[in-house]
N, C-alpha and C positions, 0 to 999 in steps of 0.2 A: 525271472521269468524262464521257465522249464520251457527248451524248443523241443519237437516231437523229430523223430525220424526222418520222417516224408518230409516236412518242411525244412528239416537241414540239407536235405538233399538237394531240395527246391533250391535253397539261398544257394547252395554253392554251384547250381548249373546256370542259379541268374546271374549269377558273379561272374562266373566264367563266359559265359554269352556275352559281357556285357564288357569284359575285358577284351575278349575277342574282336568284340565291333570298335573299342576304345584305340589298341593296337592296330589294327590294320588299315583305320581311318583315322588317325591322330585325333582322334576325338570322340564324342558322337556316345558313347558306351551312357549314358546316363538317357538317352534316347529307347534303348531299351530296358534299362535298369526300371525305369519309373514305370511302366506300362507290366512288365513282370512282376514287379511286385507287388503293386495291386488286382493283377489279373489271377496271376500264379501261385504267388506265395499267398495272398490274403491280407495285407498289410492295409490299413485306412487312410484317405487319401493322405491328410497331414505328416502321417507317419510316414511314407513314401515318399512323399516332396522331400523331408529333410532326411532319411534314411539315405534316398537318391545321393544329397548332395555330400553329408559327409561319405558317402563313399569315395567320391569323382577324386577328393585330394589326394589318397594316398595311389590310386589308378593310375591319375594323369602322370603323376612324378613317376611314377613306373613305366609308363606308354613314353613321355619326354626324355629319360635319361636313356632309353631303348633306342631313342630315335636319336638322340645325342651323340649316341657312339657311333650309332651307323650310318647318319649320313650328316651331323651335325646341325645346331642349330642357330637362327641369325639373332641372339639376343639383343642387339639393338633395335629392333625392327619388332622384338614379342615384348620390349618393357611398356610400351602405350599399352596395349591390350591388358597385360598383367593391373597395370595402374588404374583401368577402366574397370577391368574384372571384378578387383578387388573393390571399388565401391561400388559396384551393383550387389556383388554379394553383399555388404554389409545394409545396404537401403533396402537389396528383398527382406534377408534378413528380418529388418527391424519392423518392415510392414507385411511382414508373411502372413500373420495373424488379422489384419483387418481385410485382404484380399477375401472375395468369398470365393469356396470351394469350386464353385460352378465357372467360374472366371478363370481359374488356375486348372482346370481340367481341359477346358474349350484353349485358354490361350497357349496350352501347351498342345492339344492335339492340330492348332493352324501354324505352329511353330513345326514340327513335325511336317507337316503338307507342306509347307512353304519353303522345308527344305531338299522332300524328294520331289517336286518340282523342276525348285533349280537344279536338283543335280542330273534328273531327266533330258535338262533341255539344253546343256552345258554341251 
């Protein structure tokens, strides 16, 4: 698949936005990933859920070992989450495909709200 000019441009300022918000918020970068590339780039929604996701692994290991060095991290205290992680990705995963689009648009935009809430009122 031939990408055009504009659109490469597009990817690589979503990319960086989205590292940007990854890095400085130890996370969070796939928050705007997914929203840019269906809004911005043009991607369909399916494409974008999983475009989103395989991006976030080689990101986070970028944003963690960043944050590793500089201010270290408590790996006993991130293996539960890791071990959780990892079987939610593999059950979204397996049932990404029966989720209807409408569900995974809305549950992601109250996922969104439901986080600049908390972090409003914190």
């Amino acid at each position: 698949m031939e990408i055009d000019r504009v659109k490469k441009v597009r990817l690589l300022v979503t990319g960086a936005v989205s590292g940007l918000i990854n890095g400085f918020f130890g996370g969070g970068g796939g928050m705007a990933l997914v929203p840019l590339l269906r809004g911005w780039v043009g991607l369909e929604d399916a494409r974008t859920f999983a475009t989103s996701v395989a991006v976030m692994l080689p990101m986070c290991a970028v944003s963690a070992a960043a944050y590793a060095l500089r201010v270290g991290i408590d790996l006993p205290a991130a293996w539960p989450f890791l071990l959780g992680g990892l079987a939610g990705g593999v059950l979204s995963g397996v049932s990404f495909k029966r989720v209807p689009r409408g569900v995974l648009v809305r549950g992601f935009a109250l996922l969104i709200l439901f986080g600049g809430i908390r972090s409003v009122l914190r």
